[in-house]
VOBA-1610 file (N, C-alpha, C; in pm, whole numbers, padded with zeros to 5 digits, always signed):
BEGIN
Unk+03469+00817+04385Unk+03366+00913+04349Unk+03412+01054+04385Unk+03388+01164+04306Unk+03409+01303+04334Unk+03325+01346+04464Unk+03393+01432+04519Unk+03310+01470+04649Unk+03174+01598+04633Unk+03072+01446+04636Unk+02933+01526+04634Unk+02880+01462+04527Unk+02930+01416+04407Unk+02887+01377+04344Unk+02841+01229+04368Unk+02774+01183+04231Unk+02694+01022+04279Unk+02737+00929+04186Unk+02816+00975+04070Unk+02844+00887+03952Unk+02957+00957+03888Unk+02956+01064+03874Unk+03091+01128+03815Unk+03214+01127+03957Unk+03329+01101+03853Unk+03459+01114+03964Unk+03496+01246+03961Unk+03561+01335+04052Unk+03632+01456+04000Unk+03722+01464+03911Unk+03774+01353+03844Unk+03861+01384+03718Unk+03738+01414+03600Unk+03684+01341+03621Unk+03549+01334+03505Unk+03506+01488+03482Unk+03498+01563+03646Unk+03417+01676+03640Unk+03493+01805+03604Unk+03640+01759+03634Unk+03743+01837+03576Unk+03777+01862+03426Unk+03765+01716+03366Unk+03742+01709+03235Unk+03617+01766+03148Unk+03490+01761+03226Unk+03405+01852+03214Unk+03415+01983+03172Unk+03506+02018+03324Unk+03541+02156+03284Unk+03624+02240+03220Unk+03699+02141+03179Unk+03815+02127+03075Unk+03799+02153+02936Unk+03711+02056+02889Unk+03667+02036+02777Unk+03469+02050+02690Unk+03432+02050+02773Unk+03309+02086+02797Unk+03213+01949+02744Unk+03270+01839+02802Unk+03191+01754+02766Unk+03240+01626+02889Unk+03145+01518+02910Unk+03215+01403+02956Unk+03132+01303+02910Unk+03199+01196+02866Unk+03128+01045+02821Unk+03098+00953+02934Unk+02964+00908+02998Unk+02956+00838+03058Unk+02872+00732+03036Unk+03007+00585+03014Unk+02979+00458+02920Unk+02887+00386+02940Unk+02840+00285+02880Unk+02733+00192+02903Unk+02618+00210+03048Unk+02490+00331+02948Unk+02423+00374+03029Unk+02277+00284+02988Unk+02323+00190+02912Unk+02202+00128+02864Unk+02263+00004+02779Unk+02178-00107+02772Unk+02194-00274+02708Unk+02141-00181+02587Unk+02202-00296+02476Unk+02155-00350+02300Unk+02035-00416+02350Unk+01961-00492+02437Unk+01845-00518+02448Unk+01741-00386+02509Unk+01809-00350+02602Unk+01681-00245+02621Unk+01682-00089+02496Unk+01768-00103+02431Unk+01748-00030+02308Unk+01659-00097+02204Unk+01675-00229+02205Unk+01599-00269+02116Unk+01427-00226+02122Unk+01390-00226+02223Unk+01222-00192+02278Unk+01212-00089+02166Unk+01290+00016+02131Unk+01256+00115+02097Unk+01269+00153+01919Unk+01375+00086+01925Unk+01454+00105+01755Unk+01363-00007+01681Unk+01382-00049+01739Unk+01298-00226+01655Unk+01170-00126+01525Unk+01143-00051+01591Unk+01037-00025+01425Unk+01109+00103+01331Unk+01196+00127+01408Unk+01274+00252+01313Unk+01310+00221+01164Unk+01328+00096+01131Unk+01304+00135+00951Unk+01176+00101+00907Unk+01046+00072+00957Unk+00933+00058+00909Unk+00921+00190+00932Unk+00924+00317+01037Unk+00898+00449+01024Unk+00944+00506+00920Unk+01072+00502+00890Unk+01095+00536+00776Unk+01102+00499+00646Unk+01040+00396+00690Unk+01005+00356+00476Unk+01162+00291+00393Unk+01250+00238+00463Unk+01372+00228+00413Unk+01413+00074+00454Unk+01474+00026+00379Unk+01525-00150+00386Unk+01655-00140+00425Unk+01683-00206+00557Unk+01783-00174+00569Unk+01897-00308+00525Unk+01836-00347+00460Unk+01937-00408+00339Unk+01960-00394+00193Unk+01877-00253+00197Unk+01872-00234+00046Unk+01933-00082+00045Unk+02020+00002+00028Unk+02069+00150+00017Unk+02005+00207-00066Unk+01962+00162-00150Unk+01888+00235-00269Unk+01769+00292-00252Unk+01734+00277-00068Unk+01619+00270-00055Unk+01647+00389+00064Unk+01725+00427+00078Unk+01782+00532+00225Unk+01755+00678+00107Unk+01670+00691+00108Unk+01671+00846+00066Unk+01759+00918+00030Unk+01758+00980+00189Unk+01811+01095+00270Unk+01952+01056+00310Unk+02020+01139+00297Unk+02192+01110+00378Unk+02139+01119+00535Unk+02091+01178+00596Unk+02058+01182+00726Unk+01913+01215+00777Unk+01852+01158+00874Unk+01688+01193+00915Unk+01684+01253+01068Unk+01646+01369+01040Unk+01597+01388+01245Unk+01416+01328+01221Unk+01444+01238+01286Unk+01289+01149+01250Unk+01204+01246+01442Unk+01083+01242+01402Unk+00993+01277+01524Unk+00957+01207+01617Unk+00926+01257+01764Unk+00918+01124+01842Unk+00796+01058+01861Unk+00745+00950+01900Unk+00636+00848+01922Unk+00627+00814+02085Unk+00724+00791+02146Unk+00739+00783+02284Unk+00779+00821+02382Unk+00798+00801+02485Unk+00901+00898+02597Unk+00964+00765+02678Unk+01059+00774+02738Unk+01127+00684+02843Unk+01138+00726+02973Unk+01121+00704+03094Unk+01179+00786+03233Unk+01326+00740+03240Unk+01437+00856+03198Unk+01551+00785+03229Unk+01577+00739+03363Unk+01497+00786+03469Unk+01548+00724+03546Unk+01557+00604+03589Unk+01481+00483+03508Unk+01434+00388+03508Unk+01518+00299+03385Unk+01537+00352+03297Unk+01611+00370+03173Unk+01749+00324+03170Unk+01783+00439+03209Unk+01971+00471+03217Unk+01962+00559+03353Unk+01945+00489+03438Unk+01983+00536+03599Unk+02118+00630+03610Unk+02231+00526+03542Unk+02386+00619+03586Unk+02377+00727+03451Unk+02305+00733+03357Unk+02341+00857+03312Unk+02277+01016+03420Unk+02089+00936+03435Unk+02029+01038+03520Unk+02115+01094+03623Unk+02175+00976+03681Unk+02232+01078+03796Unk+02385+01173+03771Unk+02444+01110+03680Unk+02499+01224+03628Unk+02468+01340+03569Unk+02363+01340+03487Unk+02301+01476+03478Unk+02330+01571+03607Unk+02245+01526+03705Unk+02229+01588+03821Unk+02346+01578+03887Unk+02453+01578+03880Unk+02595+01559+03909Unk+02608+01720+03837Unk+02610+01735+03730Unk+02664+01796+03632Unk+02537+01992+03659Unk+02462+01948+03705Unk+02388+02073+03739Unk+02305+02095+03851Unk+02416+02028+03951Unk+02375+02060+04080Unk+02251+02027+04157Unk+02213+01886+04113Unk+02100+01803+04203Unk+01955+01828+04118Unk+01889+01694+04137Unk+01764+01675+04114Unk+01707+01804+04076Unk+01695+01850+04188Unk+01573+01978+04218Unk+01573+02126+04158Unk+01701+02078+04093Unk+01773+02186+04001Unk+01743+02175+03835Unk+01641+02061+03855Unk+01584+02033+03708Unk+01461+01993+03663Unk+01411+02032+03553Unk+01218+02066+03573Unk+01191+01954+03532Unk+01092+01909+03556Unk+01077+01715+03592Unk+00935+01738+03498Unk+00919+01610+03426Unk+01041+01525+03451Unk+01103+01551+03279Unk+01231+01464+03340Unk+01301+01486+03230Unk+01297+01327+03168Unk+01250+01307+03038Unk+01252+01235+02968Unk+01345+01214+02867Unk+01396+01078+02816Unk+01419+01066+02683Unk+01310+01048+02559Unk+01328+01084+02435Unk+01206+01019+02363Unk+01256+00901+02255Unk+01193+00890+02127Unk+01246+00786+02001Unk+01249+00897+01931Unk+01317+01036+01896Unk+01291+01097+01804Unk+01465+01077+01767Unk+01533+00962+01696Unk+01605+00938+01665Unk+01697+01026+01530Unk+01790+01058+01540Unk+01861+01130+01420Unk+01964+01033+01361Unk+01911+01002+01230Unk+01986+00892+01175Unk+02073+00910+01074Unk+02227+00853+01076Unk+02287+00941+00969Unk+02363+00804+00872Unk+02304+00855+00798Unk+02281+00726+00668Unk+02456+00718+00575Unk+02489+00815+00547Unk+02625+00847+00462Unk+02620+01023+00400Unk+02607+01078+00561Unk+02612+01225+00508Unk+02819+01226+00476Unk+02817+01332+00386Unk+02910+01315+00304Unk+03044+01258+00268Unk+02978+01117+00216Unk+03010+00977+00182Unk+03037+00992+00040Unk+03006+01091-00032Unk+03033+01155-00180Unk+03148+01197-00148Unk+03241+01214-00042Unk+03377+01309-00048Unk+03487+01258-00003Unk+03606+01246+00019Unk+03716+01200+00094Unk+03665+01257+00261Unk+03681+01176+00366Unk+03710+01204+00490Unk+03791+01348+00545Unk+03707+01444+00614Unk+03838+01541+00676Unk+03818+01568+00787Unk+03897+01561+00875Unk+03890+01569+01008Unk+03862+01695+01022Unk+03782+01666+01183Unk+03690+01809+01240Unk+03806+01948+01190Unk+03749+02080+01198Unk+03846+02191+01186Unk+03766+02327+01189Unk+03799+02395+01188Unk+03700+02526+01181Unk+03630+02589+01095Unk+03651+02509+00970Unk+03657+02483+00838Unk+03526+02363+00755Unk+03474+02288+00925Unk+03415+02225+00901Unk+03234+02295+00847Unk+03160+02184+00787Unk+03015+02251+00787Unk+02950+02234+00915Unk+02852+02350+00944Unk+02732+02284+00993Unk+02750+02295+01128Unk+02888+02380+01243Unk+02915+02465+01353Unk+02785+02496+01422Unk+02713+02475+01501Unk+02612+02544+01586Unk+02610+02518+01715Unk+02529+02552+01825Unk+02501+02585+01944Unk+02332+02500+01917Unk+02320+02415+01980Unk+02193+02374+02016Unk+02073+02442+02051Unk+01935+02470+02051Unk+01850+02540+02073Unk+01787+02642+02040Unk+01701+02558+01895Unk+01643+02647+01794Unk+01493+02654+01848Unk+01457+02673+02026Unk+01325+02696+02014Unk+01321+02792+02162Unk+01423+02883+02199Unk+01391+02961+02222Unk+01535+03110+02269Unk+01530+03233+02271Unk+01601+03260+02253Unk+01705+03280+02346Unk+01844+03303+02350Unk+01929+03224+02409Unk+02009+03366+02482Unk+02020+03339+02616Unk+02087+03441+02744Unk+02223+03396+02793Unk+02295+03420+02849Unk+02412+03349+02922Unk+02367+03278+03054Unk+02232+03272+03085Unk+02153+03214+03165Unk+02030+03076+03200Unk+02011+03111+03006Unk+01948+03022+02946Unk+01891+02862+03077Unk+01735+02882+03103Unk+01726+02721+03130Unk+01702+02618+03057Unk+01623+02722+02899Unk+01571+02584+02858Unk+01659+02468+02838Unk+01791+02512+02804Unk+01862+02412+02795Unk+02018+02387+02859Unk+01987+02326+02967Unk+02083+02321+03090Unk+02228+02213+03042Unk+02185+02116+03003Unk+02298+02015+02906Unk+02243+02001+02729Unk+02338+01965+02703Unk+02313+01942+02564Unk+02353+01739+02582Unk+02272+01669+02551Unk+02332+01534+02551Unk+02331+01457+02404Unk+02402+01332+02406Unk+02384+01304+02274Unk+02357+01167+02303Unk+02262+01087+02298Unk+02241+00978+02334Unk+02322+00854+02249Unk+02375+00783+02209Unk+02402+00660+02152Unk+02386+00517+02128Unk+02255+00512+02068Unk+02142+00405+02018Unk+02222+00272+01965Unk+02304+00356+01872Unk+02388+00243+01767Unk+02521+00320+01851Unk+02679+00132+01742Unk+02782+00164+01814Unk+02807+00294+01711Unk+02898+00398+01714Unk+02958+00525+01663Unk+03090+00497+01605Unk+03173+00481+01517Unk+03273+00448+01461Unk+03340+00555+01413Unk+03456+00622+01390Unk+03593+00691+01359Unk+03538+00660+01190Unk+03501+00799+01146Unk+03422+00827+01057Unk+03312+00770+00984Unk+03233+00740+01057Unk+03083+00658+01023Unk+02993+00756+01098Unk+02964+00890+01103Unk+02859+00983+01134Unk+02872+01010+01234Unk+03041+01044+01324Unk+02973+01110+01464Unk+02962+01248+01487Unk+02913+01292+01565Unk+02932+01453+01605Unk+03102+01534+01644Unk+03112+01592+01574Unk+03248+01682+01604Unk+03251+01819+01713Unk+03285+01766+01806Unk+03245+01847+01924Unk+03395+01930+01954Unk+03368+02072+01987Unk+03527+02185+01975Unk+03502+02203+02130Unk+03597+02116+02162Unk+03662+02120+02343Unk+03653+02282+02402Unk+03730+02328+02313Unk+03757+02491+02347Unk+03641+02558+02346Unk+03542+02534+02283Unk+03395+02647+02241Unk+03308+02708+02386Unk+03283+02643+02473Unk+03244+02739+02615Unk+03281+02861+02596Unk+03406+02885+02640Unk+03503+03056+02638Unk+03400+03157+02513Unk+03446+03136+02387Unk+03405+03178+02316Unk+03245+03231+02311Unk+03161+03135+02329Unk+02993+03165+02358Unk+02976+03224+02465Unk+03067+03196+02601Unk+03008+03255+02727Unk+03021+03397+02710Unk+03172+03455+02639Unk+03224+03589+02629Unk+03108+03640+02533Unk+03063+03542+02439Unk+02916+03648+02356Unk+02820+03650+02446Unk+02792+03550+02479Unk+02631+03562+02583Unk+02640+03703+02669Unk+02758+03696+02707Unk+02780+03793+02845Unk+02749+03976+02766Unk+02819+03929+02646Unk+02826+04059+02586Unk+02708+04084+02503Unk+02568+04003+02526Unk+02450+04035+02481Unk+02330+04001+02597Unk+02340+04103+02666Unk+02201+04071+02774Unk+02054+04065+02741Unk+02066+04107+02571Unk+01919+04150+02507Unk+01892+03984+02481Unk+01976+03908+02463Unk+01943+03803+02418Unk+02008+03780+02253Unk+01990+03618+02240Unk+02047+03609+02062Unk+01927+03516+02046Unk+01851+03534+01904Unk+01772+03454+01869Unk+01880+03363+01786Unk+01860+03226+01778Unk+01912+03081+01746Unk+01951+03144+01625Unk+01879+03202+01535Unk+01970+03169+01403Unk+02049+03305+01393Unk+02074+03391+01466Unk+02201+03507+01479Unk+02309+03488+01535Unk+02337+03363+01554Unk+02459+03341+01599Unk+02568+03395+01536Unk+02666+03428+01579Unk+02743+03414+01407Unk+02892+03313+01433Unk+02831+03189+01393Unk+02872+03069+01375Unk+03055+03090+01342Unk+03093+03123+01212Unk+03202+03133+01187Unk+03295+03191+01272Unk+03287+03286+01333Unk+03348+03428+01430Unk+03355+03310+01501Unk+03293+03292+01614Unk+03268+03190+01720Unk+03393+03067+01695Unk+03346+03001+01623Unk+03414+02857+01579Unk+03575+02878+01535Unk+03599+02982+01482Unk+03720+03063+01431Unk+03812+03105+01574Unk+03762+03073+01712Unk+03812+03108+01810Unk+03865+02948+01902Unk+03861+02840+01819Unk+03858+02720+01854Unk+03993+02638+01783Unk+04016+02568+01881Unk+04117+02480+01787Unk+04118+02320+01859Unk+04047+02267+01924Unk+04013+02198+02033Unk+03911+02069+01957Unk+03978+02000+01893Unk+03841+01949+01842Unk+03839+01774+01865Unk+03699+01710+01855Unk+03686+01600+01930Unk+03584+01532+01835Unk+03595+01356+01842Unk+03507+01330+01707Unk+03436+01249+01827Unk+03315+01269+01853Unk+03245+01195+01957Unk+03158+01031+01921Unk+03233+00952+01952Unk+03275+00819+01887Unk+03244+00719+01998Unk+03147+00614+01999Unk+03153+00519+02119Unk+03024+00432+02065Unk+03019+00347+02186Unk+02918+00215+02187Unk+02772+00252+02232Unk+02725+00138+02172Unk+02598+00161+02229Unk+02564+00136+02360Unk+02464+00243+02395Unk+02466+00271+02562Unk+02515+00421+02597Unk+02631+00407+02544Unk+02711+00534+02594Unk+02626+00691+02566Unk+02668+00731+02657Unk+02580+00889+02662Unk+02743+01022+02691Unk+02691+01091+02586Unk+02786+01200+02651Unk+02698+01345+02666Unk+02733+01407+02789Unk+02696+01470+02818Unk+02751+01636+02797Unk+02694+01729+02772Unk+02823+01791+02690Unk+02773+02059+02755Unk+02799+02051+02786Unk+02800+02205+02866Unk+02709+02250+02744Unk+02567+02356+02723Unk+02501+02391+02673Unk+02564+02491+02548Unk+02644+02557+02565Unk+02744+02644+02546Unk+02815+02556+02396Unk+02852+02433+02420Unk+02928+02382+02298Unk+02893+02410+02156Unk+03018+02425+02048Unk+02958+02408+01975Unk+03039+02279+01910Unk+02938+02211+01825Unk+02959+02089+01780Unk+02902+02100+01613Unk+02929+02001+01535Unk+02890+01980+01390Unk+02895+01818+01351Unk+02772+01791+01246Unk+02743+01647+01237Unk+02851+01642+01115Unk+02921+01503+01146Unk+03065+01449+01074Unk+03014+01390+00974Unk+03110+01326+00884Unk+03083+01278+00760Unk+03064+01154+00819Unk+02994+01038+00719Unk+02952+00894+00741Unk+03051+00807+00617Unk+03161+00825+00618Unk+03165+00785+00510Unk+03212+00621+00492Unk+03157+00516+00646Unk+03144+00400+00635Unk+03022+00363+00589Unk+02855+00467+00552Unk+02759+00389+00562Unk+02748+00303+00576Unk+02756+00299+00746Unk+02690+00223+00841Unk+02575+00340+00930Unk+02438+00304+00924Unk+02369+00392+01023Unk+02400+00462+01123Unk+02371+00546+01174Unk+02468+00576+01294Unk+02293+00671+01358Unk+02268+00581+01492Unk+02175+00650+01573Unk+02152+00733+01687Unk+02098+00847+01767Unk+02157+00925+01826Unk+02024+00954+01855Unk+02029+01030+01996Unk+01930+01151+02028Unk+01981+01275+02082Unk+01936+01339+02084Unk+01985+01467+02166Unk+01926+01522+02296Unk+01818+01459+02342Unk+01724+01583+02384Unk+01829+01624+02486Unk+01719+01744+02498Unk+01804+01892+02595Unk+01695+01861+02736Unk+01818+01877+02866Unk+01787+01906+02980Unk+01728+02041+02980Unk+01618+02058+03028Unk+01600+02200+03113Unk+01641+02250+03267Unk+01649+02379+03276Unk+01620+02354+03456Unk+01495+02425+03536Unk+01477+02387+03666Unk+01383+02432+03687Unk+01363+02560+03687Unk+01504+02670+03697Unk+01491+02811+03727Unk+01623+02843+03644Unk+01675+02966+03562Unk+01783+02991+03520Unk+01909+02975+03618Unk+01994+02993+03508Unk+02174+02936+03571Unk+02164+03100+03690Unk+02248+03031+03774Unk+02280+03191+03880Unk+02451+03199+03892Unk+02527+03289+03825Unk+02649+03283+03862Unk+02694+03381+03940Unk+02611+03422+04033Unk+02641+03502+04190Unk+02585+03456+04306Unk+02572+03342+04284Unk+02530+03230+04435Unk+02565+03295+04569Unk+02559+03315+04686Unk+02590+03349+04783Unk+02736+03229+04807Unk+02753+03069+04801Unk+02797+03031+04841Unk+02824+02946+04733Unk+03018+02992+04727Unk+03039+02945+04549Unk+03017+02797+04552Unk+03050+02743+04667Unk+03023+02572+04671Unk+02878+02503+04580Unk+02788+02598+04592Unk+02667+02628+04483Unk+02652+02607+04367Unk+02746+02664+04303Unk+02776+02657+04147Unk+02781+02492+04114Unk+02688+02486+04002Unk+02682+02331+03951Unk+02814+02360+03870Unk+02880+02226+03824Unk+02994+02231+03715Unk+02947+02348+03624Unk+02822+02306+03545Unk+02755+02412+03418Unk+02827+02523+03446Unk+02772+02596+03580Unk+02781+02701+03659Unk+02946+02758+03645Unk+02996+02702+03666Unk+03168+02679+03712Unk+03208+02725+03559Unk+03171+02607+03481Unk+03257+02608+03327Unk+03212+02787+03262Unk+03083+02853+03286Unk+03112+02955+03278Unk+03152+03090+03312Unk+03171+03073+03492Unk+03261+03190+03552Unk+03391+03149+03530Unk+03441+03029+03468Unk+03648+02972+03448Unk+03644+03023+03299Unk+03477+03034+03225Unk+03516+03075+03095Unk+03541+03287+03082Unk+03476+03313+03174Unk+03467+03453+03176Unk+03599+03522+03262Unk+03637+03424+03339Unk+03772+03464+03389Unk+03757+03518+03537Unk+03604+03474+03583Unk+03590+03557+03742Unk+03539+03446+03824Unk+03517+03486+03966Unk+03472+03403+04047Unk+03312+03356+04057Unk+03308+03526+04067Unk+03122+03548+04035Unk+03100+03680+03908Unk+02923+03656+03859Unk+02924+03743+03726Unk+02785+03755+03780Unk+02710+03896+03779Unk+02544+03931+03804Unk+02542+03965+03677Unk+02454+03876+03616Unk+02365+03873+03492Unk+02212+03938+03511Unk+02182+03995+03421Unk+02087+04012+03410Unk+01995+04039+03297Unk+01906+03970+03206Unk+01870+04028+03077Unk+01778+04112+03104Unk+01789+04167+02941Unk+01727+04294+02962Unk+01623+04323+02851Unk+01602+04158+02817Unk+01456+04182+02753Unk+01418+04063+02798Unk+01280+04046+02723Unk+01176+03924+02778Unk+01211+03777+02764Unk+01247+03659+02838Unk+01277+03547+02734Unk+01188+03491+02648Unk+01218+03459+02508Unk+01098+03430+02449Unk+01102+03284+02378Unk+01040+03181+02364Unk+01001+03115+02327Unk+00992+03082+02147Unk+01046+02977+02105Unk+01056+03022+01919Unk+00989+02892+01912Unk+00896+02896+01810Unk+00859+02767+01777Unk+00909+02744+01575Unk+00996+02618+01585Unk+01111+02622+01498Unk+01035+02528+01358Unk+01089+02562+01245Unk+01015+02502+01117Unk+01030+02344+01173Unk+01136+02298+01207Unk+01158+02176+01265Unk+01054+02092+01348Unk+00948+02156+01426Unk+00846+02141+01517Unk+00759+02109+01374Unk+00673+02170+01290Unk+00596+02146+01178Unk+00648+02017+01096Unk+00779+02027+01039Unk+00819+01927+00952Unk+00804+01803+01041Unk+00845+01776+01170Unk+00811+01678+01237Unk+00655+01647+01236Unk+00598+01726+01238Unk+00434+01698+01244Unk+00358+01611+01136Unk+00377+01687+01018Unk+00426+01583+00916Unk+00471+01446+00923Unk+00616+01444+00939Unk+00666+01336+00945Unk+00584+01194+01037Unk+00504+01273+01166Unk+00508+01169+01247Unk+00348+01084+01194Unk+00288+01175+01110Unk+00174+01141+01080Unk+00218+01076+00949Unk+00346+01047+00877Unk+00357+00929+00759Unk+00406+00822+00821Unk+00512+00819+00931Unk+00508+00696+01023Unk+00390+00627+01098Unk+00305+00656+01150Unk+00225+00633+01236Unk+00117+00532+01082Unk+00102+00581+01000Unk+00083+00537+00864Unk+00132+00443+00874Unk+00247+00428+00813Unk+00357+00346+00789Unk+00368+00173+00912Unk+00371+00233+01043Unk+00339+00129+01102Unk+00187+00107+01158Unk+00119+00135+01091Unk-00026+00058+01117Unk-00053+00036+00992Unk+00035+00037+00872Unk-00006-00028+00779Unk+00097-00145+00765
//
């Protein structure tokens, strides 16, 4: 075990900080997934022996439930808190939900091309509120893994290198960036680091807020199931701690990305809160499922 930590090793946390992500495997049984998935194609209205019947190349479906991971997936929870510096360092509770993102044969119309900078669909997580180099709402970015993930069957393309790049913008905007001003290309164009995030069910990877990542082609249609939700913390990131031993990894990956020991941040407008078309279309959605399985 890494010293201090409870589940991550220090190679793990190195690789963390390396790459801005770490996979930590079988955080959950094919049976205790089942509790949850078991009605996911009656929500969506789709046979899953019939294709003709899959709509959509891909669904961010809305959620119905919540899980306590800690009860859940114990060794992922405590890696979280590995990864941002203890429990108490995160606004409770933190749940998983069923708001599953399902990717059916997004572009399964095309030949296969591996991740590149070149790829579609480059972003930074967190279209609901606006984003500081401090940011709590969203302390990790995770990607849960419901179903197994297969070497081009829909996984996420995650750019190892992307921290550097976002931390040097964050830093260089204290006003704040609202979610959709990013500017995606510039950013991604500073990357060459790229990773097809691929594994079994159970597996969770956990991945620095900062990343940027893009959803891959499916072109086994085979389903491919996932969650994301975002950690918060209880209080924003601090990268002038009195005592650098302080610094969670998070913490770390962006004073190694800025090139200093310590950085006093400070914004210099209000943080604000976005409530995203995504929040509505789900509203919708959850009221034709809820349909759907009580009929």
């Amino acid at each position: 075990m890494g010293s201090g930590y409870r589940v991550l090793s220090d190679e793990q946390v190195e690789h963390f900080l390396a790459n801005g992500y770490v996979v930590v495997r079988g955080c959950f049984s094919a049976d205790d997934a089942e509790e949850f998935t078991s009605t996911l194609w009656t929500r969506l209205g789709y046979d899953p022996d019939d294709r003709t019947t899959w709509a959509e190349p891909s669904v961010h479906m809305p959620d119905h439930r919540e899980m306590d991971i800690r009860r859940f997936a114990p060794k992922a929870w405590l890696a979280v808190c590995d990864l941002l510096g203890g429990e108490e360092r995160i606004a409770q509770p933190y749940n998983w939900t069923d708001g599953f993102i399902v990717n059916f044969g997004e572009g399964a119309d095309r030949p296969w091309s591996p991740a590149s900078p070149d790829s579609p669909g480059w972003h930074k997580d967190g279209d609901f509120f606006r984003h500081f180099l401090d940011s709590p709402e969203q302390g990790l970015l995770t990607l849960v893994l419901w179903s197994d993930v297969r070497h081009q069957g829909g996984a996420t393309f995650v750019a190892a290198d992307s921290v550097g790049p976002v931390a040097r913008y964050l830093a260089e905007h204290p006003e704040g960036v609202h979610p959709e001003d990013f500017p995606y290309r510039e950013l991604i164009g500073q990357c060459s680091r790229f990773v097809e995030a691929t594994g079994r069910l159970g597996d969770v990877y956990l991945m620095h807020p900062y990343v940027l990542h893009a959803r891959a082609q499916n072109v086994l249609r085979l389903p491919r199931v996932i969650t994301n939700p975002p950690v918060t913390l209880a209080e924003p990131m601090r990268f002038d701690r009195p005592d650098p031993r302080d610094f969670s990894p998070v913490e770390r990956a962006v004073l190694r990305a800025l090139g200093t020991d310590r950085y006093a941040f400070h914004p210099t407008r209000p943080r604000e809160r976005i409530v995203p078309e995504r929040v509505r279309r789900h509203e919708r959605m959850r009221a034709e499922e809820r349909a759907r399985l009580t009929g």
